[in-house]
N, CA, C and O atoms as CSV, one atom per row, in Angstrom:
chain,resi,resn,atom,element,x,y,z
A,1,UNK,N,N,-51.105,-13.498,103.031
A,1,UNK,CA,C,-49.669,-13.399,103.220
A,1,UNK,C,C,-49.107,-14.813,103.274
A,1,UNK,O,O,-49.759,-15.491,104.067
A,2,UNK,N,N,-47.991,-15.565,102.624
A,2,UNK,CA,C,-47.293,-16.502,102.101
A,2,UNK,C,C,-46.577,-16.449,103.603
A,2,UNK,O,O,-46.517,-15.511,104.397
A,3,UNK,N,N,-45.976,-18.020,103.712
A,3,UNK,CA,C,-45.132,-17.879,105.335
A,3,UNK,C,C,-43.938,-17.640,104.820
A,3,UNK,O,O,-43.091,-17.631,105.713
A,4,UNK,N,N,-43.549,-17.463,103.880
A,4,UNK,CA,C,-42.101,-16.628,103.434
A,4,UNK,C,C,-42.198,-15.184,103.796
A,4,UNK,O,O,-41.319,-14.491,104.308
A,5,UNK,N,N,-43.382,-14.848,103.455
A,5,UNK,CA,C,-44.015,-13.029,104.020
A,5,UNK,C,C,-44.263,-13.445,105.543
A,5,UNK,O,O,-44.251,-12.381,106.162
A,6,UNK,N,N,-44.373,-13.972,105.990
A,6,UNK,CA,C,-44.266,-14.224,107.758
A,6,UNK,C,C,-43.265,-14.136,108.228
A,6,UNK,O,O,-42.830,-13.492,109.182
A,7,UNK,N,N,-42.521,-15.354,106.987
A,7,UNK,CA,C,-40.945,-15.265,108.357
A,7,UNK,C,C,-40.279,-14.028,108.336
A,7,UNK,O,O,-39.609,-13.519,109.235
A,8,UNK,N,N,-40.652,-13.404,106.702
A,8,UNK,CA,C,-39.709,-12.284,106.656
A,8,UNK,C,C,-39.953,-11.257,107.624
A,8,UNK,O,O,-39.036,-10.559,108.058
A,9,UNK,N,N,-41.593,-11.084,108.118
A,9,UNK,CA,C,-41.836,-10.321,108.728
A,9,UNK,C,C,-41.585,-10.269,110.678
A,9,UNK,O,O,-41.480,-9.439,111.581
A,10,UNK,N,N,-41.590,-11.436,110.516
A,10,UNK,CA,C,-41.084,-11.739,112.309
A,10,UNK,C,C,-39.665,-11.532,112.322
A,10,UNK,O,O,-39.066,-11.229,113.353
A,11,UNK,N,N,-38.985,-11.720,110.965
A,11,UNK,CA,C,-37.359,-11.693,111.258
A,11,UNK,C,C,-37.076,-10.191,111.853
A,11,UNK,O,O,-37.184,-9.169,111.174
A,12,UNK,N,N,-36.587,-10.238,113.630
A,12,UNK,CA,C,-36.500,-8.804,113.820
A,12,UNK,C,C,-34.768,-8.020,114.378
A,12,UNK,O,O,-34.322,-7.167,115.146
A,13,UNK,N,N,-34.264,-9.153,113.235
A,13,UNK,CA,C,-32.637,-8.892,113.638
A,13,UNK,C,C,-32.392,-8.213,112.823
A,13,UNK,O,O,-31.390,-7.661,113.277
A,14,UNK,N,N,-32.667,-7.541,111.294
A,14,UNK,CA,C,-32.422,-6.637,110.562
A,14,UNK,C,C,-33.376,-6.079,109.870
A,14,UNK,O,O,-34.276,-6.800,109.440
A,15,UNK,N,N,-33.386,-4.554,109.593
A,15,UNK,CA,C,-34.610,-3.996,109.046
A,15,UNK,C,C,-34.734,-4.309,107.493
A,15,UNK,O,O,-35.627,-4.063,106.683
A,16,UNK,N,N,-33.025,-5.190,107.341
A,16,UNK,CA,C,-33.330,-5.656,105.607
A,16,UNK,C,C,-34.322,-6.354,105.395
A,16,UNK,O,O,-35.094,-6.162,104.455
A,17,UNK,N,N,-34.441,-7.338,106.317
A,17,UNK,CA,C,-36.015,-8.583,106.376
A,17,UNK,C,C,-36.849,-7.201,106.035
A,17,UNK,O,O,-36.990,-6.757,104.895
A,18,UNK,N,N,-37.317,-6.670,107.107
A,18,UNK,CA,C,-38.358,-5.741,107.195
A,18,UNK,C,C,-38.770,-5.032,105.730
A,18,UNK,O,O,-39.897,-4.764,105.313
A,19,UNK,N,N,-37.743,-4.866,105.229
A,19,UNK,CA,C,-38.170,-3.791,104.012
A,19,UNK,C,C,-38.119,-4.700,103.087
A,19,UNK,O,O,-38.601,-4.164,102.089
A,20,UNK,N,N,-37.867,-5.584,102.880
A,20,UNK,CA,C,-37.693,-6.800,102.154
A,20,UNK,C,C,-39.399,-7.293,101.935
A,20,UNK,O,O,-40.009,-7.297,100.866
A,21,UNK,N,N,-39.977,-7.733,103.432
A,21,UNK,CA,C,-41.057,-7.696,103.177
A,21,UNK,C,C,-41.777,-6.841,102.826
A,21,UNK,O,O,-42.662,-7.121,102.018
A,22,UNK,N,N,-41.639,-5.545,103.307
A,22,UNK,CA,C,-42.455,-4.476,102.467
A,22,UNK,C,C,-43.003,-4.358,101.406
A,22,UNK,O,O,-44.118,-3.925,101.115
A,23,UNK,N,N,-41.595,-5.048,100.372
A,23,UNK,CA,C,-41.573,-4.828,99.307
A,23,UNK,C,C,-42.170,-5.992,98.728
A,23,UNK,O,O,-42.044,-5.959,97.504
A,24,UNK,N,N,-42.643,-6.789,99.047
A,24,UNK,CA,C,-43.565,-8.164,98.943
A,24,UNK,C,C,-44.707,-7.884,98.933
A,24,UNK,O,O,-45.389,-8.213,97.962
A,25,UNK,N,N,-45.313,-7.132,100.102
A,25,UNK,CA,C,-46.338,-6.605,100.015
A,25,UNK,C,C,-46.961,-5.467,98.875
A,25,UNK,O,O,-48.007,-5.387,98.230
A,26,UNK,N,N,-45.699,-4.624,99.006
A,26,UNK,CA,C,-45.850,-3.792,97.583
A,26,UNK,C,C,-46.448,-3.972,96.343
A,26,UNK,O,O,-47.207,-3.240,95.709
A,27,UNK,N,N,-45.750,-5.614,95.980
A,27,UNK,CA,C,-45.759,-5.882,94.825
A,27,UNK,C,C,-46.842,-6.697,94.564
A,27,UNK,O,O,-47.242,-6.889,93.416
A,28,UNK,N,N,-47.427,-7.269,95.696
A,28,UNK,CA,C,-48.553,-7.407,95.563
A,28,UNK,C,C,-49.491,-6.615,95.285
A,28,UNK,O,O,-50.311,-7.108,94.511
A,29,UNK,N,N,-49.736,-5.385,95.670
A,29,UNK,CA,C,-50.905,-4.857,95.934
A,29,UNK,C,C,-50.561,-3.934,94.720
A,29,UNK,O,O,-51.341,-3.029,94.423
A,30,UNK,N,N,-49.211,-4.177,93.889
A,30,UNK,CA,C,-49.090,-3.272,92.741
A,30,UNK,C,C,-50.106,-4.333,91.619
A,30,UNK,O,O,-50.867,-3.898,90.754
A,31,UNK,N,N,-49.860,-5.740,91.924
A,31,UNK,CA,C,-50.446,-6.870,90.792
A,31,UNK,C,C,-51.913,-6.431,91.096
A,31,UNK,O,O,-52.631,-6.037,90.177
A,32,UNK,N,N,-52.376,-6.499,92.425
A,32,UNK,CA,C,-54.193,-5.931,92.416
A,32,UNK,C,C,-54.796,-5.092,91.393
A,32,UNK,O,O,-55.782,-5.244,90.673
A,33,UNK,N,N,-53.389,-3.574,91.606
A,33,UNK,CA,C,-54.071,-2.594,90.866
A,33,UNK,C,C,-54.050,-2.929,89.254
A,33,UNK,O,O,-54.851,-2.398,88.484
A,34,UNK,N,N,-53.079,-3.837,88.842
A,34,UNK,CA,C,-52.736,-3.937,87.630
A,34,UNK,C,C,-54.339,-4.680,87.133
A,34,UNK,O,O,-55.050,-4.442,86.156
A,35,UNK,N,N,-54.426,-5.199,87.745
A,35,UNK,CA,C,-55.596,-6.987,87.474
A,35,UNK,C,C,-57.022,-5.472,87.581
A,35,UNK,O,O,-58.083,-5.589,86.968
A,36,UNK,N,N,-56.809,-4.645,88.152
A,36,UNK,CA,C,-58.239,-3.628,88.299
A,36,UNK,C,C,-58.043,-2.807,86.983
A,36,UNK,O,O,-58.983,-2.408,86.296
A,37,UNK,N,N,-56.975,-2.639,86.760
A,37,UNK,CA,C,-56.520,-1.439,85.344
A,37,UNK,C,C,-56.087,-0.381,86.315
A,37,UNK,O,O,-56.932,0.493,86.122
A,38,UNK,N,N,-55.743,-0.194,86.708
A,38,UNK,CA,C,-55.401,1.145,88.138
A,38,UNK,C,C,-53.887,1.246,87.706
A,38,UNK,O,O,-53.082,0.708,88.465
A,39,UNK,N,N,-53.376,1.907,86.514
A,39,UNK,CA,C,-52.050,1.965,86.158
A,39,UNK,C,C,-51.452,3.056,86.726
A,39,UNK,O,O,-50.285,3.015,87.115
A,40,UNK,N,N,-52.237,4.162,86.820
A,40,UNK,CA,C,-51.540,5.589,87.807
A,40,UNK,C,C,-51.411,5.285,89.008
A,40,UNK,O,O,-50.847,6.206,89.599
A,41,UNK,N,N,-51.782,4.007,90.004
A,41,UNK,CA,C,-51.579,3.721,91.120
A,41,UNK,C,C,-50.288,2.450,91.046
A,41,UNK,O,O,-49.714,2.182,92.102
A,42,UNK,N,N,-49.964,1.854,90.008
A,42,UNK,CA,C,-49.403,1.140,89.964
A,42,UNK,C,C,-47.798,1.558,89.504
A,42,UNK,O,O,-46.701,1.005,89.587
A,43,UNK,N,N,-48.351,2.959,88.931
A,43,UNK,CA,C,-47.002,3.430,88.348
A,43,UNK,C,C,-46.391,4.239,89.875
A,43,UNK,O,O,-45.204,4.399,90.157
A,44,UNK,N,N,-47.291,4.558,90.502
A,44,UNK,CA,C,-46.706,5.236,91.823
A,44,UNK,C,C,-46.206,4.351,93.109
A,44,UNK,O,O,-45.469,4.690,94.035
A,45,UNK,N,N,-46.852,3.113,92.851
A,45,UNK,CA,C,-46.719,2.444,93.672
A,45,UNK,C,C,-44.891,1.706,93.204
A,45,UNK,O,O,-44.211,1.097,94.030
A,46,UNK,N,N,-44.454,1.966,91.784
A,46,UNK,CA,C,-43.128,1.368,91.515
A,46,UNK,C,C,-42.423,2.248,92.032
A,46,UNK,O,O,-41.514,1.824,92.745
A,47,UNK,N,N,-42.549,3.661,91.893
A,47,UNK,CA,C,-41.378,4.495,92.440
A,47,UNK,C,C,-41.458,4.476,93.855
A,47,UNK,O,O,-40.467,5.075,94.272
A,48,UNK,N,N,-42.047,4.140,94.643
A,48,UNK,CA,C,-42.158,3.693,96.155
A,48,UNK,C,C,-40.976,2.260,96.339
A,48,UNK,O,O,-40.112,2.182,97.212
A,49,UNK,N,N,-41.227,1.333,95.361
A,49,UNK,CA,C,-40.970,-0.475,95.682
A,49,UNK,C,C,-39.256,0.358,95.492
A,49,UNK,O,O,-38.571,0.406,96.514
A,50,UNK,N,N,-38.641,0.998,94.101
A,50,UNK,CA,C,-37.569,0.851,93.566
A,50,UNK,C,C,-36.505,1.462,95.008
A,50,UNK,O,O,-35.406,1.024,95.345
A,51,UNK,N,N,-37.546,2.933,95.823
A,51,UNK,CA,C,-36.419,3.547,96.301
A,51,UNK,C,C,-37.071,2.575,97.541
A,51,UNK,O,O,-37.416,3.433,98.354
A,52,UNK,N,N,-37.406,1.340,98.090
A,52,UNK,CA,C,-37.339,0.657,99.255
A,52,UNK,C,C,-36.875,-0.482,98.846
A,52,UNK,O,O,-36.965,-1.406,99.654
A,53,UNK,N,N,-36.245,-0.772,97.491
A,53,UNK,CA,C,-34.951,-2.024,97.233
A,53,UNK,C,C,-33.742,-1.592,96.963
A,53,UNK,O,O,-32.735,-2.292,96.850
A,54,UNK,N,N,-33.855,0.061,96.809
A,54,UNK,CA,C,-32.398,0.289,97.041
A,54,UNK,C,C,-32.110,0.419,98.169
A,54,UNK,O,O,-30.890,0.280,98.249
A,55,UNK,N,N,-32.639,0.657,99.345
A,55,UNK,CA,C,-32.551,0.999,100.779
A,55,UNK,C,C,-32.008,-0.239,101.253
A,55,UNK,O,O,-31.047,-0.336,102.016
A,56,UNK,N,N,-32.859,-1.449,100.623
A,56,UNK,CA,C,-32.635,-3.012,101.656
A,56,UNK,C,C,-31.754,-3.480,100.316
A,56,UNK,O,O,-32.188,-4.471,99.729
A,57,UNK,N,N,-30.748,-2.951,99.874
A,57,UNK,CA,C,-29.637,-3.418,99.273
A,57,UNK,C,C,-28.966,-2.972,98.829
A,57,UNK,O,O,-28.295,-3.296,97.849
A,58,UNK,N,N,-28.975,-1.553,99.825
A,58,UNK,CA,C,-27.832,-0.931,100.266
A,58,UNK,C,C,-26.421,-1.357,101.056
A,58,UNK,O,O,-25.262,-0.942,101.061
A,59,UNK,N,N,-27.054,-2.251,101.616
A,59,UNK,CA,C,-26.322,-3.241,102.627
A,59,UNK,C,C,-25.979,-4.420,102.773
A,59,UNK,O,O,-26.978,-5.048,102.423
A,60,UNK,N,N,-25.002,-5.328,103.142
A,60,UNK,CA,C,-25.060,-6.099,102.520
A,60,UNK,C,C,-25.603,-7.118,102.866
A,60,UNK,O,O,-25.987,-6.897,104.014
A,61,UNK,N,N,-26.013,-8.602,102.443
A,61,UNK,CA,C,-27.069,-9.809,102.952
A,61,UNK,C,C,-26.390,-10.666,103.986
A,61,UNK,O,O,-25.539,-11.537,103.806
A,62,UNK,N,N,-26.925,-10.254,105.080
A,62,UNK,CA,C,-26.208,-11.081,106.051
A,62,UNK,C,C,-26.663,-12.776,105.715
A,62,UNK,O,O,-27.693,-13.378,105.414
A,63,UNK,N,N,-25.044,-13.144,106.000
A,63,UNK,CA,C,-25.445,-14.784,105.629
A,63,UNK,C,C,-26.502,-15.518,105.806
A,63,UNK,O,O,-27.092,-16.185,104.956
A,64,UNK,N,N,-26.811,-15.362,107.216
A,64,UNK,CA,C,-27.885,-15.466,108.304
A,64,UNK,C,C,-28.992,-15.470,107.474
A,64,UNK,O,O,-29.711,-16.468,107.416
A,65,UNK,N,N,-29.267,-14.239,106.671
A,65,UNK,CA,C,-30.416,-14.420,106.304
A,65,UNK,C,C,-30.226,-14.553,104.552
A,65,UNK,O,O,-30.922,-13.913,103.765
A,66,UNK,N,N,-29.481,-15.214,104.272
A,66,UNK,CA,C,-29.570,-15.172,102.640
A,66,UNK,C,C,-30.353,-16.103,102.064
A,66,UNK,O,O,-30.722,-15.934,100.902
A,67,UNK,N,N,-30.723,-17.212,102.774
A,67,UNK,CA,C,-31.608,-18.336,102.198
A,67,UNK,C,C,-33.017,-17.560,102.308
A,67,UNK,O,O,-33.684,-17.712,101.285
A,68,UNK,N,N,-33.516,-16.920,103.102
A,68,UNK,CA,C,-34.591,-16.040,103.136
A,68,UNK,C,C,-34.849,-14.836,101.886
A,68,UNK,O,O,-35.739,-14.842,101.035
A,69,UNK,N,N,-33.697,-13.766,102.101
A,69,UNK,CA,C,-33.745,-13.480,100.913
A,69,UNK,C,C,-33.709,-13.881,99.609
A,69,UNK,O,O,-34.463,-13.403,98.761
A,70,UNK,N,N,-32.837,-14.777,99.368
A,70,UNK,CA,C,-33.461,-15.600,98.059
A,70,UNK,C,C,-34.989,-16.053,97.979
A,70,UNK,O,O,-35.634,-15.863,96.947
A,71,UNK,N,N,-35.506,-16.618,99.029
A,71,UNK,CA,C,-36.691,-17.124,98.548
A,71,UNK,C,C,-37.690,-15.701,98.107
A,71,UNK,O,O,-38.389,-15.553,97.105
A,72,UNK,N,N,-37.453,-14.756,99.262
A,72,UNK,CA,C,-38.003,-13.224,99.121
A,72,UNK,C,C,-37.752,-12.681,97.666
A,72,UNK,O,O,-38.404,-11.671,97.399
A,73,UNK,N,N,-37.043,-13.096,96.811
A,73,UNK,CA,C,-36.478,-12.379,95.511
A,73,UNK,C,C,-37.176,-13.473,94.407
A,73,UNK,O,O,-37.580,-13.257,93.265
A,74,UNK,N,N,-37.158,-14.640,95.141
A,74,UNK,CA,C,-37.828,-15.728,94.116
A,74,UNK,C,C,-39.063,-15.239,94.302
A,74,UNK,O,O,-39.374,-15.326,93.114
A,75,UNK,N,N,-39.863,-14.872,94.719
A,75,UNK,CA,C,-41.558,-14.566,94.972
A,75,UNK,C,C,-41.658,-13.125,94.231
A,75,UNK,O,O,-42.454,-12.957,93.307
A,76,UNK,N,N,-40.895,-12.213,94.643
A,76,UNK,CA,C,-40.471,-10.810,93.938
A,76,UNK,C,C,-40.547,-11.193,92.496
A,76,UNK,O,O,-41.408,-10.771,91.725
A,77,UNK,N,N,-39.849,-11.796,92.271
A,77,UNK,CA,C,-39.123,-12.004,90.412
A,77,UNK,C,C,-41.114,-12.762,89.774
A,77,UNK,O,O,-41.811,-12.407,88.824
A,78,UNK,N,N,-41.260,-13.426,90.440
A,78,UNK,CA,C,-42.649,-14.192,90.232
A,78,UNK,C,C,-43.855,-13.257,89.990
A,78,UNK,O,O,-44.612,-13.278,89.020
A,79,UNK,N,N,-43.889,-12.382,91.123
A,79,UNK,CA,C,-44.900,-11.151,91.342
A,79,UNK,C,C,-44.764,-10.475,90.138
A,79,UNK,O,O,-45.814,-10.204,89.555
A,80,UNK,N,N,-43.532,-10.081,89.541
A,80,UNK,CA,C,-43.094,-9.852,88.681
A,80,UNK,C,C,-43.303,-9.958,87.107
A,80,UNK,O,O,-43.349,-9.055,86.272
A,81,UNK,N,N,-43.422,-11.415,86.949
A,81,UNK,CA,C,-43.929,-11.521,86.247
A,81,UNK,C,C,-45.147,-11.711,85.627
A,81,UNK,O,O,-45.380,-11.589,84.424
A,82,UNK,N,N,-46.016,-12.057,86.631
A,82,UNK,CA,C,-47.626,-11.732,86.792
A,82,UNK,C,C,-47.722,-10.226,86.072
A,82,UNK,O,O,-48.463,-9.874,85.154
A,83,UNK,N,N,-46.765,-9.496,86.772
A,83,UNK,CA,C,-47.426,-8.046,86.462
A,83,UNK,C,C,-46.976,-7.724,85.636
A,83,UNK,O,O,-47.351,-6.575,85.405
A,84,UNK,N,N,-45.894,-8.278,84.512
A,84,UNK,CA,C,-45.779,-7.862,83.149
A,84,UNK,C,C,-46.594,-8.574,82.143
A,84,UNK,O,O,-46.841,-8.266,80.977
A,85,UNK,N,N,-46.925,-9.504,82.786
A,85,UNK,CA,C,-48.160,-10.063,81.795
A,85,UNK,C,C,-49.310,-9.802,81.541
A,85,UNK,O,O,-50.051,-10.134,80.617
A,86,UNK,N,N,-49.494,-8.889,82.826
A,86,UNK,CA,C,-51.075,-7.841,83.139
A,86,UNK,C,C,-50.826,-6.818,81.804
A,86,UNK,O,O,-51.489,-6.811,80.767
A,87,UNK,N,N,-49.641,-5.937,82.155
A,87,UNK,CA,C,-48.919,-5.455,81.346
A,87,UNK,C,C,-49.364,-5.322,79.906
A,87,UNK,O,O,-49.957,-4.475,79.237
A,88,UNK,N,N,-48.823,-6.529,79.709
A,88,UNK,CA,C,-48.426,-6.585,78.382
A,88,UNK,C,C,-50.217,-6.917,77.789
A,88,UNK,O,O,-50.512,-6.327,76.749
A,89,UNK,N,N,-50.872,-7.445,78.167
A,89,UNK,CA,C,-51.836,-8.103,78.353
A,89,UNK,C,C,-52.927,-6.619,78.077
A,89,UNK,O,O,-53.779,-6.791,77.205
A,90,UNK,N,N,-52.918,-5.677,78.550
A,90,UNK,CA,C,-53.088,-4.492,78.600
A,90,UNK,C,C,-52.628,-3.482,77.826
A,90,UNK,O,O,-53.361,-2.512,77.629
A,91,UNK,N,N,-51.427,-3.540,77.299
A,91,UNK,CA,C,-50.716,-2.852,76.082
A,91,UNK,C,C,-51.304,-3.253,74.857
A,91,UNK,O,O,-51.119,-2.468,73.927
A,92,UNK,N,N,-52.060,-4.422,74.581
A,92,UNK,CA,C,-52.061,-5.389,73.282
A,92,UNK,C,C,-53.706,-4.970,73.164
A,92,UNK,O,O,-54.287,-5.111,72.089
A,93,UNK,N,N,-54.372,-4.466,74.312
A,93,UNK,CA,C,-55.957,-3.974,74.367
A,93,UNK,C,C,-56.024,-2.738,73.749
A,93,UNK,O,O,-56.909,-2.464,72.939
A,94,UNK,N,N,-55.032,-1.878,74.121
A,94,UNK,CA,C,-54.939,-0.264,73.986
A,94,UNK,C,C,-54.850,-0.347,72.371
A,94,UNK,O,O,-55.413,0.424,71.594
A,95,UNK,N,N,-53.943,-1.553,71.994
A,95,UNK,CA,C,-53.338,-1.128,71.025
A,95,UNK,C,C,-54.514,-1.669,69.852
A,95,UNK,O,O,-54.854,-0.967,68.899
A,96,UNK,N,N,-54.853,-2.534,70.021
A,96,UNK,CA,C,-56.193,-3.147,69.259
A,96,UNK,C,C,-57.626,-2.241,69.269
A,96,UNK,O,O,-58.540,-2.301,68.447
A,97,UNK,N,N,-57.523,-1.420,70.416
A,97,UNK,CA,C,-58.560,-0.222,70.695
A,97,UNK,C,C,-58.205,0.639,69.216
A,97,UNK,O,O,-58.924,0.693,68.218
A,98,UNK,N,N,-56.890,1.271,69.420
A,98,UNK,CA,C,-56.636,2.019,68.765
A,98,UNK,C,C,-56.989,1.632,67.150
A,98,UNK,O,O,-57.708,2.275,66.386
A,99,UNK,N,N,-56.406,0.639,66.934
A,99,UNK,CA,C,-56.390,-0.008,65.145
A,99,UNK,C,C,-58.162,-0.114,64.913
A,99,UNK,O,O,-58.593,0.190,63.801
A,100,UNK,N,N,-59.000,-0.488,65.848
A,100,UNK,CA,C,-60.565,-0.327,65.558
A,100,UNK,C,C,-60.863,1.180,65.547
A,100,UNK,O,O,-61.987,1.345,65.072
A,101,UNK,N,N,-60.584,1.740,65.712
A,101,UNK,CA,C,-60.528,3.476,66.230
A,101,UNK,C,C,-60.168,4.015,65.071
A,101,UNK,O,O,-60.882,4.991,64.844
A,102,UNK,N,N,-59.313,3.808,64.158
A,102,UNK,CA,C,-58.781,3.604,62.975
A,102,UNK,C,C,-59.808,3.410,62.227
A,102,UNK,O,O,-60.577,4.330,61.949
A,103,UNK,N,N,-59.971,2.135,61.780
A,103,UNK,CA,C,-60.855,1.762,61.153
A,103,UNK,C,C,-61.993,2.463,61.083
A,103,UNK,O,O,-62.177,2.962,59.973
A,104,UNK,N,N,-62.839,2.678,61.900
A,104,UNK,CA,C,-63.659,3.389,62.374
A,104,UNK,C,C,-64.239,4.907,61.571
A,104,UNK,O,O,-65.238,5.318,60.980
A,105,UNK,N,N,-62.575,5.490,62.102
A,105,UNK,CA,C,-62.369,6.638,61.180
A,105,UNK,C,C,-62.687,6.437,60.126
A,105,UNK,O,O,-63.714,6.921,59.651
A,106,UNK,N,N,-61.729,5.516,59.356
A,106,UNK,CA,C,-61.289,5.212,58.056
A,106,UNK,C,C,-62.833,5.274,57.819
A,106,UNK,O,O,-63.239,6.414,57.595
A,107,UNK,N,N,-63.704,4.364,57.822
A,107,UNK,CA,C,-65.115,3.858,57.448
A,107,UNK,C,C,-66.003,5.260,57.651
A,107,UNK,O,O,-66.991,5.361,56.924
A,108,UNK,N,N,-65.806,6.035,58.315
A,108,UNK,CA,C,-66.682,6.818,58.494
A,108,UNK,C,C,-66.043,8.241,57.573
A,108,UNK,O,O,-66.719,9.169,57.128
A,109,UNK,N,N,-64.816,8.091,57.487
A,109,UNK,CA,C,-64.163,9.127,56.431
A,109,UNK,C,C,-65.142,8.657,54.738
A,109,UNK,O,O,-65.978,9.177,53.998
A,110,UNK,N,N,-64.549,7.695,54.808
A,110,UNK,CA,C,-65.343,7.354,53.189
A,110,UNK,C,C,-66.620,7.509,52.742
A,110,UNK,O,O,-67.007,7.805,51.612
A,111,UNK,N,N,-67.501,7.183,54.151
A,111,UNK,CA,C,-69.469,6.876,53.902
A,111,UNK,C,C,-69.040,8.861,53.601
A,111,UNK,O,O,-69.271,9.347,52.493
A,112,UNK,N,N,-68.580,9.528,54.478
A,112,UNK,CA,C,-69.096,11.192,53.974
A,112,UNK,C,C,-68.338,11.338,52.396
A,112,UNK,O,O,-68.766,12.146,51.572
A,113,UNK,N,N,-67.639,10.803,52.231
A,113,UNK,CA,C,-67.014,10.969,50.801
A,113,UNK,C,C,-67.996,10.952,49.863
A,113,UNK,O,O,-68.167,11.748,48.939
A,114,UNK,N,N,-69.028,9.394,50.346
A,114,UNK,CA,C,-69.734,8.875,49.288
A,114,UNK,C,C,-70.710,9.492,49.259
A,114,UNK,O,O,-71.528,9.391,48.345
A,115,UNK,N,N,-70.863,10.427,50.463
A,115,UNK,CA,C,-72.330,11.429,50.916
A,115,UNK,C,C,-72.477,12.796,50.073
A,115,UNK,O,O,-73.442,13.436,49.654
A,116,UNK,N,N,-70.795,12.982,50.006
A,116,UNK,CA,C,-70.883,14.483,49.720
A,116,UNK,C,C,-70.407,14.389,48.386
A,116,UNK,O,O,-70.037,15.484,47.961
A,117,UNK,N,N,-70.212,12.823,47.042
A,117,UNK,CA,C,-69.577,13.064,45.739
A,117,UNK,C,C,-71.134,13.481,45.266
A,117,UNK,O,O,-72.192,13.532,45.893
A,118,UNK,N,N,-70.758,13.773,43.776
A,118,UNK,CA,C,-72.278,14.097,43.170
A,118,UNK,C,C,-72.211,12.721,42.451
A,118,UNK,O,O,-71.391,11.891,42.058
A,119,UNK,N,N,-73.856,13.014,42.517
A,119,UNK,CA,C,-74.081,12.016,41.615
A,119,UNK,C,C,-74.596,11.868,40.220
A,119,UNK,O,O,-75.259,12.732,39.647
A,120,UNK,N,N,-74.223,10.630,39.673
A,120,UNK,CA,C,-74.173,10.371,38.202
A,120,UNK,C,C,-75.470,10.153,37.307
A,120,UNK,O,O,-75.358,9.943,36.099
């Protein structure tokens, strides 16, 4: 845990800190599952983060704590992008799976072609 995830978490004047950090934590442990391949845990774990950042911004940012939340949104946006790069990183495997998978076919369509023409 980062001391930005500390302070947020000792801050005990609004439960926006609180869920704020939550959602730090969240997004961490969404990048774990991503970095494991654990995408059905990662996809469940977003519809959890989305309806606990609409909750903590529902309301509005007390001044008090807006330099906090910014830094909390700068680490968010960061986490962030780690995990679209897992992502994407992971989309570009599936998809290269598939085109050998292809091939594959393809190659193994033809050898029976060449198995089953008559010969000359």
């Amino acid at each position: 845990m980062t001391r930005l995830e500390q302070d947020v978490s000792a801050e005990q004047s609004t439960g926006q800190c609180r869920r704020l950090a939550d959602v730090l934590s969240v997004t961490r442990t969404m990048l774990e599952h991503a970095n494991a391949g654990n995408w059905d845990d990662v996809a469940e774990l977003e519809r959890s983060r989305r309806e606990d950042l609409e909750r903590c911004f529902s309301e509005a940012v007390n001044p008090r704590h807006s330099e906090l939340v910014s830094e909390a949104l700068a680490v968010m946006l960061h986490l962030n992008d780690e995990l679209m790069a897992t992502l994407a990183s992971a989309r570009d495997a599936v998809l290269e799976q598939g085109v050998n998978q292809a091939r594959t076919r393809s190659a193994l369509g033809s050898y029976q072609d060449i198995q089953h023409s008559p010969v000359s």
